[in-house]
C-alpha positions as CSV (number, residue, x, y, z in Angstrom):
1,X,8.6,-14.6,5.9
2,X,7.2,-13.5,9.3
3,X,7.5,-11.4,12.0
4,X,9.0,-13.6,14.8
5,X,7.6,-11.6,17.8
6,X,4.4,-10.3,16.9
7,X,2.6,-7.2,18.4
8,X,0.5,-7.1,21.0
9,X,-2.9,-6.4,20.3
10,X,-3.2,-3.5,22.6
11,X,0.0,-1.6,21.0
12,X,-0.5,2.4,20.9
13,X,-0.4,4.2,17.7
14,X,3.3,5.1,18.4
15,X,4.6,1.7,18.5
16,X,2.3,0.3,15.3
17,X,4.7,3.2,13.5
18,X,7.4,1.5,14.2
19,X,6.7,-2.0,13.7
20,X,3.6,-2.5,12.4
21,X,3.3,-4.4,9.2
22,X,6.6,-5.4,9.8
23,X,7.9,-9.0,7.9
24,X,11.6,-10.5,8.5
25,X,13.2,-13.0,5.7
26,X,15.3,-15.6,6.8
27,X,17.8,-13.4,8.1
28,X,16.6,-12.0,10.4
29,X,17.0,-8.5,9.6
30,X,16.5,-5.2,11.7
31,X,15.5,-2.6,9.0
32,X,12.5,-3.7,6.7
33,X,14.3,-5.2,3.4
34,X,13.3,-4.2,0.4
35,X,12.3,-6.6,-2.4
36,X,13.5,-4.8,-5.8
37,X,12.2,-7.5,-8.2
38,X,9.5,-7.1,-11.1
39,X,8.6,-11.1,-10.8
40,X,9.3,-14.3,-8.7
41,X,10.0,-18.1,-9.7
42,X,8.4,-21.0,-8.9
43,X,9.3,-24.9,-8.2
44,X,7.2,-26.3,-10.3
45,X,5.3,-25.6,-13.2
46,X,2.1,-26.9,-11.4
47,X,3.7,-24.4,-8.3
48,X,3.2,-21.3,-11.3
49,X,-0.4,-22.7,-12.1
50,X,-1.6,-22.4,-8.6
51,X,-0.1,-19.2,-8.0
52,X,-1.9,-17.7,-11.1
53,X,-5.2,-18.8,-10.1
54,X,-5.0,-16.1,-7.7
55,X,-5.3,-17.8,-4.5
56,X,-3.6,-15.4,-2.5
57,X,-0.8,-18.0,-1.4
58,X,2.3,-16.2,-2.8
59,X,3.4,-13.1,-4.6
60,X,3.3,-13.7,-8.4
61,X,4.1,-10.2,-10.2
62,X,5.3,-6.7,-8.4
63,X,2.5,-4.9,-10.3
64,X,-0.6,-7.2,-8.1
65,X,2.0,-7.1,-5.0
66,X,5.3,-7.4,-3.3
67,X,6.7,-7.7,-0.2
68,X,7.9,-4.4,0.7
69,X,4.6,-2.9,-0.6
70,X,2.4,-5.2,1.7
71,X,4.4,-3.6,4.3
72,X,4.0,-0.3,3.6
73,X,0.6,-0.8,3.0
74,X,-0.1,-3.2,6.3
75,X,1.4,-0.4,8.5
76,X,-0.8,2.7,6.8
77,X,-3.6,0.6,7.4
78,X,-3.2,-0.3,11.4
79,X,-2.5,3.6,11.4
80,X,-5.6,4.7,9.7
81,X,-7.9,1.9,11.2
82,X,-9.1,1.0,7.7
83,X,-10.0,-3.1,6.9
84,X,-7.7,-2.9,4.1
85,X,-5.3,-1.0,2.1
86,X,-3.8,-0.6,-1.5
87,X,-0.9,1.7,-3.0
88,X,-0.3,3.2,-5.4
89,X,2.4,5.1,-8.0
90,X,1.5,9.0,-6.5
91,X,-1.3,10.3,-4.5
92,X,-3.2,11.3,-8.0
93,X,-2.8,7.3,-9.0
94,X,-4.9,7.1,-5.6
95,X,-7.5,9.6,-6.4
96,X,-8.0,8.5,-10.1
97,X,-8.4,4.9,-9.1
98,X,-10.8,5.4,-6.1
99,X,-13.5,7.4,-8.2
100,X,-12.7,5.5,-11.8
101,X,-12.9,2.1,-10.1
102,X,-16.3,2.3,-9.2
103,X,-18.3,4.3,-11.5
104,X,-19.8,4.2,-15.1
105,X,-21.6,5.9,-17.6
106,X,-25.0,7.4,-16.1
107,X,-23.2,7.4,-12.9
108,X,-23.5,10.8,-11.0
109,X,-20.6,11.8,-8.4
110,X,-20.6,15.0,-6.3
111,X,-17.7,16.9,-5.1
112,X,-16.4,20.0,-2.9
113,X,-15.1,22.8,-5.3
114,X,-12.2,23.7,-3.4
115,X,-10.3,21.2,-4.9
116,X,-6.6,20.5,-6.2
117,X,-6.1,21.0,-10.0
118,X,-5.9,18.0,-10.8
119,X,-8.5,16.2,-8.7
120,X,-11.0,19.1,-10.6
121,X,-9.7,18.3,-14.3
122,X,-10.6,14.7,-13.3
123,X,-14.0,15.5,-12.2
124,X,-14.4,18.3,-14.9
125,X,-13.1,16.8,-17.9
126,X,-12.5,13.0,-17.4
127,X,-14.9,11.7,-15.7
128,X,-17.7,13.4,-18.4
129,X,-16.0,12.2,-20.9
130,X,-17.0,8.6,-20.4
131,X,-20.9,9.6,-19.6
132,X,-20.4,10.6,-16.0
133,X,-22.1,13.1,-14.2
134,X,-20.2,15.5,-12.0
135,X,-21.5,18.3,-9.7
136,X,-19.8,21.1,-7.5
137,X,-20.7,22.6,-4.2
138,X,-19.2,24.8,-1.6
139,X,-18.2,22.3,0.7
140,X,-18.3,24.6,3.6
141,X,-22.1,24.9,2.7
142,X,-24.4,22.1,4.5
143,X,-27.7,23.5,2.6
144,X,-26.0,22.8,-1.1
145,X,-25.0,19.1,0.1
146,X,-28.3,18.8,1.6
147,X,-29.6,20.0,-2.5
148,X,-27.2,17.5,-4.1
149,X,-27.8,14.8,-2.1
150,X,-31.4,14.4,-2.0
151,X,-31.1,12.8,-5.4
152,X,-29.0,9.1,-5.8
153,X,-25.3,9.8,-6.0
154,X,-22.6,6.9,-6.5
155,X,-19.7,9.0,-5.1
156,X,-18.7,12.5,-3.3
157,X,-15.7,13.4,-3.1
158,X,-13.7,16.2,-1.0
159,X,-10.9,17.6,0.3
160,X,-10.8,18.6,4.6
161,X,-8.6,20.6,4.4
162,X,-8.5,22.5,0.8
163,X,-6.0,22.8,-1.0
164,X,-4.6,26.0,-1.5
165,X,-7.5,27.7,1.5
166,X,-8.2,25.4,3.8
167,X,-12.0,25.2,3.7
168,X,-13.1,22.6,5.9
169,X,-16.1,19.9,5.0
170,X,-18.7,18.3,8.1
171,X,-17.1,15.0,7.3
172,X,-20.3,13.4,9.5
173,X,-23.0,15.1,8.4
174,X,-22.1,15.1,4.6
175,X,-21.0,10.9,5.4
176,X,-25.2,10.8,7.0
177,X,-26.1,12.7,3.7
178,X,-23.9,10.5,1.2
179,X,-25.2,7.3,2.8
180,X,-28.7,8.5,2.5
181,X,-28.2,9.0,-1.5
182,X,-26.6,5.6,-1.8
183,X,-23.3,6.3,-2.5
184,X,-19.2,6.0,-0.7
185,X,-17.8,8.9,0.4
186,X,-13.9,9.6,-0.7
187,X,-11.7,11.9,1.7
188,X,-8.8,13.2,0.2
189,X,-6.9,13.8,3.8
190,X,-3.6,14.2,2.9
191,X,-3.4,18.0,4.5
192,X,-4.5,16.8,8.2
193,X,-2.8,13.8,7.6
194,X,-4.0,10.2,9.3
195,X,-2.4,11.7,12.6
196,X,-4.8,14.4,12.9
197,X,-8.0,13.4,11.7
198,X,-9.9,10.4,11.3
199,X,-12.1,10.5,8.4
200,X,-13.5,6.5,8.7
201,X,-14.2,6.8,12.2
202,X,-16.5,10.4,11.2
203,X,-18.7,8.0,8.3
204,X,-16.4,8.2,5.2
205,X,-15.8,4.7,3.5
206,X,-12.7,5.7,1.8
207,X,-9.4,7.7,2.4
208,X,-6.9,8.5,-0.2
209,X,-3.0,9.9,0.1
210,X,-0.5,11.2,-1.6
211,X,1.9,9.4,0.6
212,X,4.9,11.8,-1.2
213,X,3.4,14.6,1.4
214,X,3.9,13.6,5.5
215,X,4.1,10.1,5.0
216,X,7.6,10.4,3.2
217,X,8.2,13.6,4.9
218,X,11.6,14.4,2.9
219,X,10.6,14.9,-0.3
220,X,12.0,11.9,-1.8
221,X,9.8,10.1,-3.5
222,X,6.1,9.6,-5.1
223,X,3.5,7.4,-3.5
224,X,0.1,7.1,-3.0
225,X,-2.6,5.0,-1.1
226,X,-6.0,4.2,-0.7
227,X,-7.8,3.0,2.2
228,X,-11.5,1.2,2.9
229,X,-13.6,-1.4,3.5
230,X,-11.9,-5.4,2.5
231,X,-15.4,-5.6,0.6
232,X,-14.3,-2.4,-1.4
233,X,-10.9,-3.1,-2.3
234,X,-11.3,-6.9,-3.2
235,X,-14.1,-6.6,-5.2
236,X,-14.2,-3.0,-7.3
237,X,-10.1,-1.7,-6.7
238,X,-8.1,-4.5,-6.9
239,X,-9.2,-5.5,-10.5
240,X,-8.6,-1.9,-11.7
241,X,-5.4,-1.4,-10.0
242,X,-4.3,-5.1,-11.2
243,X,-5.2,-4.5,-15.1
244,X,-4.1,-0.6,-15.0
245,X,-0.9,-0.7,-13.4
246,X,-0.7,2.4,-11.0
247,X,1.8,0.1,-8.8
248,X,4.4,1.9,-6.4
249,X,7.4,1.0,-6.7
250,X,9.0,-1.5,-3.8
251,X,12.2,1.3,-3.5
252,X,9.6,3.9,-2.6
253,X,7.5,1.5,-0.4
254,X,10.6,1.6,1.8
255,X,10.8,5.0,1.9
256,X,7.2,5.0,3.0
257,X,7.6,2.0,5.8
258,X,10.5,4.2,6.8
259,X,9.0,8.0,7.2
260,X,6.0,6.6,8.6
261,X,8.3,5.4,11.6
262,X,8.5,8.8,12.3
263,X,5.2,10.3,11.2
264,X,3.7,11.1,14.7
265,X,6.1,13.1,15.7
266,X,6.8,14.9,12.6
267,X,3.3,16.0,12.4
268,X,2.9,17.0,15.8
269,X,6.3,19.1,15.7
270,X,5.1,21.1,12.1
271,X,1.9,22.0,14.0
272,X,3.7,23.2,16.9
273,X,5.5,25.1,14.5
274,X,2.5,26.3,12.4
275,X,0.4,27.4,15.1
276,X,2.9,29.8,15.9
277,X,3.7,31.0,12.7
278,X,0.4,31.2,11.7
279,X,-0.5,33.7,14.9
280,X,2.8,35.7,13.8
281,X,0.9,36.2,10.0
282,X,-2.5,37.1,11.5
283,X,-1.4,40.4,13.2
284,X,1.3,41.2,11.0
285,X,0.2,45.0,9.0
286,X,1.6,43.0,5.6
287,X,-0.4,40.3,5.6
288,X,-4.5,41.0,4.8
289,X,-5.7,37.5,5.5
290,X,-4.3,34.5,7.3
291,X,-6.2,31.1,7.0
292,X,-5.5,28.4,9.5
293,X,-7.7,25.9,11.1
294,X,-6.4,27.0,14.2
295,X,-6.9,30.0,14.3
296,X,-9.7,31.3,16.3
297,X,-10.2,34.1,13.3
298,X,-10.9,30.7,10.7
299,X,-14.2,30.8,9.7
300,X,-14.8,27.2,10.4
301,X,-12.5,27.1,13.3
302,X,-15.1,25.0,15.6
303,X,-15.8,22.3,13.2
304,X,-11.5,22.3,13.0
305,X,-11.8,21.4,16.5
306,X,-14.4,18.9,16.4
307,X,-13.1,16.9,13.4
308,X,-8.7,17.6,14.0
309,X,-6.6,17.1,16.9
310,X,-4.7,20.1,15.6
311,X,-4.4,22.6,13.0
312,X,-2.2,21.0,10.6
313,X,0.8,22.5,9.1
314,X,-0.3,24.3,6.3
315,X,-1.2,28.0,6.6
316,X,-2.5,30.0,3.6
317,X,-2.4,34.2,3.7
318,X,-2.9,37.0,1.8
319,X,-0.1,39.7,1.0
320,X,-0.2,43.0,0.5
321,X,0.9,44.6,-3.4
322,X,-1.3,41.7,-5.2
323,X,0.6,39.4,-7.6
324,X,3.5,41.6,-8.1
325,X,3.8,41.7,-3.8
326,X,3.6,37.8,-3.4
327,X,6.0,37.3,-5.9
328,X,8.7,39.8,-4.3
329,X,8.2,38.4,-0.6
330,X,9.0,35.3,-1.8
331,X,11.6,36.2,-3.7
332,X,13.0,38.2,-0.6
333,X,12.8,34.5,1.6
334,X,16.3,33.2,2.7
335,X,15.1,30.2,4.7
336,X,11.7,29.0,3.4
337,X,12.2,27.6,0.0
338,X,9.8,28.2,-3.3
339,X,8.4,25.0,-4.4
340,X,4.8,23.5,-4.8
341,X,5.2,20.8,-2.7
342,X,4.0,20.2,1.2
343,X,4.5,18.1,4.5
344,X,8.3,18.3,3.8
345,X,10.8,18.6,6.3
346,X,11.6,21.9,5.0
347,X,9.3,25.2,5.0
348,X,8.0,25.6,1.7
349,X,5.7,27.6,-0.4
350,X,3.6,28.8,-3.3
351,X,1.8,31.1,-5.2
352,X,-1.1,28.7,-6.4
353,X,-2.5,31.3,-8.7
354,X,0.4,30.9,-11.0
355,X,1.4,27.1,-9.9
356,X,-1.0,24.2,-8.9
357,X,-4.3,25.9,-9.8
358,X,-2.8,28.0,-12.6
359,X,-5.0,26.4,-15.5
360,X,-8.1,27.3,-13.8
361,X,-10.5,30.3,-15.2
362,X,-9.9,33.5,-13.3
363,X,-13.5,33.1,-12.5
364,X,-12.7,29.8,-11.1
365,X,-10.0,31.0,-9.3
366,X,-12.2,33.6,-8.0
367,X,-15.1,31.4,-6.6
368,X,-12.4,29.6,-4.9
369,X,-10.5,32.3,-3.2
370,X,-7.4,32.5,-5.0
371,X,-6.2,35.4,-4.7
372,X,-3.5,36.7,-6.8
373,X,-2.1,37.8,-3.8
374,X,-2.6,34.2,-2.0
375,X,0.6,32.3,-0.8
376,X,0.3,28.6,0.6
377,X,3.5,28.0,3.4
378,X,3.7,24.9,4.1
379,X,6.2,24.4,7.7
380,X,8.7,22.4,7.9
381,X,10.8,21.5,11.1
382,X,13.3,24.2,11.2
383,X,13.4,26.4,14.5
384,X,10.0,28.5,14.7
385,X,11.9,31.8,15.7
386,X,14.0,31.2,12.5
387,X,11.0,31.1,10.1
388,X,9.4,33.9,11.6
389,X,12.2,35.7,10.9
390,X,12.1,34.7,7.8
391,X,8.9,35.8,7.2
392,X,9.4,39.2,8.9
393,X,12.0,40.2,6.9
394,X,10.6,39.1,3.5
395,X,7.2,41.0,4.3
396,X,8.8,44.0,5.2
397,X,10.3,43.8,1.6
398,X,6.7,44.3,0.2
C-alpha cells in the first residue's frame, strides 16, 4: 500500500488534515479503508519467522499495529510536529502509559494539582503503590516548581488548560526547569487541543490525548494518543504498549483519520463561539465567576496569549444558589445538553463537584476551586445567539 501522489513537503496544516498519513490498497480508494482484522497471514512459514523478529517489514498482530491505526497515528503526528506517535484505547490508556512506561520504584514524578480525577488517582494512589514518589504543586505557581525541581525528577506532568478551571501552566519555563532536574515533561493538551497550542515547540518532550474529545469531535468513540521523540517511543513505549495491550481499535482509528479532516475548523468555529459566550457569562448578575483564557478578567490571561492562538472552547463559571442553584440551571437548559464529556459537536456541560472530580475530599475539592456552585460548558457548534439564549433563560431560573 501507498499513497500514489504524495504530499508536498511544503503542505499547510489544512491540507496535512486532509491527507496526511494517508495509504491507498490496491484499489485505489478515496476514503481511508479501514482494516477490521485482529491478525494477518503469511506466505511462507519462513515469511511468519521474519515478520516476528520484529523487523518492521509488515504488520503482524492488530495489538503492535495496523493499517488504519498507522494512519491515524501518521496524520496526528504531521499535525502536532512530533517525531513519532502511538495510540491508544482512550485518552486515560495514553496518560497511564506515558508516566508507567518510564518510571520505577525510587522514581520521583511531579505534577500540577489541577488535575482530572483520574489522572490524580493515578498519581495519588498508583503510581505509590509500586515505590513511586509523587508530588503536587500549584501549577499556576513558578516559585513551587522552582522548589520541586531543584531536586532530580524523572517526570512532571500537567494539564494547560485544567480540567474543570482552567488554570494555565508556563509550559517553557517549567520545560527549562524539568530539563534542569533531569526528567521529560508530559502535557496533557487535550483542552487547547494541537490546533491551539504547541506544547513541543514550548520544551515539553511528550503530548498525550484523549482523541474521544476534538479529534473525534462527535462523540462517537474512545481513543487516545501519545506523542514524542522516535527515541522515546521506540525504546521505553512501544514495549509497554506491545505487552499491555491498550491498542485502539482500527473502527475507531477511522473515526479519528476522519474528524481530524475536519479538526481545524471545528476548533476554530467552538472558539468563535466560546469567546462569545464566555463574555455573555462574565457580566451576567447570575453568574459570580466566569473562567476563560480569553478573557481579559482570567488571571493568567497573558500567558493564554503567549502560549494559545485562542481561548479554547471550554468555559468554567460560578452560579449563584450553590449546589442546589447549578443543579436547577441546568436542569432549566433546553439546548445545551448535561453530560461529562467535551469538544463535542454539541454544547455540553457539568457539575464536576458531583461528576468527574466527585471522589475527591471536599478539601481537595477546595484547594482546587471546585466550587459546589462550579459548572464546566463545554461549546459546541450550534448558533452562538441560540446558546446564549439558552443560557439566559436557564440563569434566570436560578
Amino acid at each position: 500500500m501507498a499513497n500514489p501522489n504524495p504530499l508536498p513537503e511544503t503542505a499547510q496544516l489544512e491540507t496535512l488534515l486532509v491527507h496526511g498519513g494517508g495509504l491507498r490498497s490496491q484499489h485505489l480508494e478515496t476514503s481511508e479503508a479501514i482494516y477490521m482484522t485482529s491478525g494477518y497471514v503469511y506466505g511462507s512459514a519462513a515469511e511468519a519467522e521474519s515478520a516476528f523478529a520484529n523487523d518492521g517489514s509488515r504488520y503482524v498482530y492488530s495489538r503492535y499495529a495496523n493499517p488504519t491505526i498507522s494512519m491515524f497515528e501518521e496524520r496526528l503526528r504531521l499535525l502536532e510536529g512530533a517525531e513519532a506517535c502511538r495510540s491508544t484505547a482512550s485518552g486515560m490508556a495514553a496518560v497511564f502509559a506515558a508516566l508507567a512506561c518510564q518510571v520505577k520504584a525510587g522514581d520521583r514524578v511531579v505534577a500540577s494539582r489541577a488535575l482530572f480525577g483520574s489522572c490524580l488517582h493515578i498519581l495519588n494512589t498508583f503510581l505509590p503503590r509500586w515505590g513511586v514518589r509523587t508530588e503536587l504543586v500549584d501549577g499556576r505557581d513558578l516559585e513551587q516548581w522552582r522548589r520541586k525541581l531543584a531536586e532530580p525528577v524523572k517526570a512532571v506532568f500537567v494539564e494547560t488548560p485544567s480540567n474543570p478551571t482552567l488554570e494555565l501552566v508556563d509550559l517553557a519555563e517549567v520545560a527549562r526547569l524539568t530539563h534542569q532536574a533531569g526528567g521529560l515533561l508530559i502535557v496533557d493538551n487535550v483542552f487547547a487541543t494541537p490546533i491551539l497550542q504547541k506544547p513541543l515547540a514550548l520544551g515539553a518532550d511528550i503530548v498525550v490525548y484523549s482523541a474521544t474529545k476534538h479529534i473525534d469531535g462527535q462523540g462517537r468513540s474512545l481513543g487516545g494518543a501519545i506523542l514524542g521523540s522516535r527515541d522515546f517511543l521506540t525504546k521505553e513505549l512501544s514495549p509497554f504498549l506491545r505487552h499491555t495491550g491498550p491498542a485502539l481499535s482500527p473502527f475507531n482509528a477511522w473515526l479519528m483519520v476522519k474528524g481530524l479532516e475536519t479538526l481545524s475548523l471545528r476548533v476554530q468555529q467552538h472558539c468563535r463561539n466560546a469567546a462569545q459566550v464566555a463574555a455573555f457569562l462574565d457580566g451576567h448578575p447570575k453568574v459570580a465567576r466566569t473562567l476563560y483564557p480569553g478573557l481579559e478578567s482570567h488571571p493568567q490571561h497573558a500567558l493564554a496569549r503567549r502560549q494559545m492562538t485562542a481561548g479554547g472552547n471550554l468555559v468554567a463559571f460560578i452560579t449563584a444558589g450553590g449546589k442546589a442553584g447549578a443543579f436547577r440551571f441546568q436542569d432549566a437548559l433546553r439546548i445545551i445538553k448535561i453530560s461529562n464529556n467535551l469538544g463535542d459537536a454539541k454544547s455540553l456541560i457539568t457539575h464536576p463537584a458531583t461528576t468527574t472530580h466527585q471522589r475527591l475530599s471536599a478539601e481537595d475539592k477546595k484547594t482546587l476551586g471546585i466550587d459546589e456552585a462550579l459548572v464546566r460548558l463545554s461549546v459546541g457548534l450550534e448558533n452562538a445567539d441560540d446558546l446564549i439564549e439558552d443560557l439566559d433563560r436557564a440563569l434566570n431560573a436560578v
